[in-house]
matplotlib code that plots the C-alpha trace (Angstrom):
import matplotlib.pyplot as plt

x = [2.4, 1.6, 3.1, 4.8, 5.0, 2.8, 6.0, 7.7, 5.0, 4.6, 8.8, 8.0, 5.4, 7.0, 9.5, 7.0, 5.0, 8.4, 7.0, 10.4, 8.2, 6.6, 10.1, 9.5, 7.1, 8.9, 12.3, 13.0, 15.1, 18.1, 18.1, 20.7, 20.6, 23.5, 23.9, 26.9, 29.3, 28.1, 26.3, 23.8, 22.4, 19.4, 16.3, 18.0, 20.5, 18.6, 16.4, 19.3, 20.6, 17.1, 16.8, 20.2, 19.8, 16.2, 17.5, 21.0, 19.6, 15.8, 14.9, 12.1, 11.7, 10.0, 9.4, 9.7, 9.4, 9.2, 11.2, 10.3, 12.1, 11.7, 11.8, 14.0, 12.3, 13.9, 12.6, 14.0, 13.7, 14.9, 15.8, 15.6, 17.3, 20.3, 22.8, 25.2, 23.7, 20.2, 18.6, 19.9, 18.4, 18.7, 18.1, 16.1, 17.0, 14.7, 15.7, 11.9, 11.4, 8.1, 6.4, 10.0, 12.4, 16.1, 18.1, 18.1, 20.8, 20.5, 22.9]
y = [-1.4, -2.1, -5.5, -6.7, -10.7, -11.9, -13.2, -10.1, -8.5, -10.8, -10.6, -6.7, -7.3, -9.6, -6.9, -4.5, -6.7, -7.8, -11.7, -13.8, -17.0, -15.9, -15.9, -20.0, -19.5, -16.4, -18.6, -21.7, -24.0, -23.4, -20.5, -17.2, -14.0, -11.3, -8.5, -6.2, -8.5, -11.8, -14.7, -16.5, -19.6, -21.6, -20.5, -20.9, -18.3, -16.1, -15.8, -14.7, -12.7, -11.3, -10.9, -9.0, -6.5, -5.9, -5.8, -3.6, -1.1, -0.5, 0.1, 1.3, 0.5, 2.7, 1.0, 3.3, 1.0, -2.3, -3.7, -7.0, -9.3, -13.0, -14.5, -11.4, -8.7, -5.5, -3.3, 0.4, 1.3, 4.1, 2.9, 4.6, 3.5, 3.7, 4.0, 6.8, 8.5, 7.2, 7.5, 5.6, 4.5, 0.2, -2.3, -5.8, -7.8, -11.2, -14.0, -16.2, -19.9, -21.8, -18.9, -18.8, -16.5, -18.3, -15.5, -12.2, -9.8, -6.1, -3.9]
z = [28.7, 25.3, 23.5, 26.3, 26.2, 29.6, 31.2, 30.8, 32.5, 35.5, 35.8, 36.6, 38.4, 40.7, 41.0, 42.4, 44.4, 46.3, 45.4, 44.9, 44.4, 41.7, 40.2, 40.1, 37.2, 35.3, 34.5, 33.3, 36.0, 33.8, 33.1, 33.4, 34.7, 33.5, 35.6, 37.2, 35.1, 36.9, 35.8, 38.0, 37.2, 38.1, 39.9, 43.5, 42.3, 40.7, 43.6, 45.8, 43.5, 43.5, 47.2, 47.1, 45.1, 46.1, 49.8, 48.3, 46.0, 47.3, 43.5, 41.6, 37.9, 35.8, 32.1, 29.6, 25.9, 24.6, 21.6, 20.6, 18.4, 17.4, 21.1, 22.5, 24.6, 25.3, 28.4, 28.3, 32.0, 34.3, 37.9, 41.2, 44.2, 47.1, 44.5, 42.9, 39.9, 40.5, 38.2, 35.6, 32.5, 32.2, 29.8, 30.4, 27.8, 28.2, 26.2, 26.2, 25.3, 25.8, 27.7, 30.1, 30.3, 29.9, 30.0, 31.4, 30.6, 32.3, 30.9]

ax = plt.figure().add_subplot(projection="3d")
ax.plot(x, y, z, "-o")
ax.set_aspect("equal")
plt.show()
């Protein structure tokens, strides 16, 4: 997709390829990830939250645009999966610092 920042790229990629460690090299060690009005916080819970809703949902994400603003990335996405009304439409919202994503808020 066109103007996507590289580690926005390799987060959706990792999301296809099922590859949880590439994870390591996607987020910073601090960072946050915002989703289903919880917070999870460093890259050991992140990765489980990962696993979880990999291993809950059995989604597919389809990207649909990119907005791009100072160091804040915006996916559009529709998601298909094992859950009611799929599918739904989702945003990514990647908050990137030094090539890292920090924060991830999917709303």
């Amino acid at each position: 997709m066109k103007d996507i920042p590289k580690v926005v790229s390799a987060y959706f990629d990792a999301n296809q390829a099922n590859d949880v460690d590439a994870l390591n090299q996607i987020f910073s060690d601090s960072a946050i990830v915002e989703d289903e009005n919880s917070l999870y916080r460093g890259i050991v819970e992140i990765r489980t939250w990962w696993l979880a809703m990999k291993e809950k949902y059995q989604y597919f994400l389809e990207l649909i645009e990119v907005f791009n603003a100072d160091h804040i990335s915006t996916v559009l996405t529709q998601v298909s999966g094992n859950f009611p009304n799929s599918p739904v439409k989702l945003k990514f919202q990647f908050t990137l610092e030094n090539g890292k994503v920090v924060k991830l808020r999917i709303y």
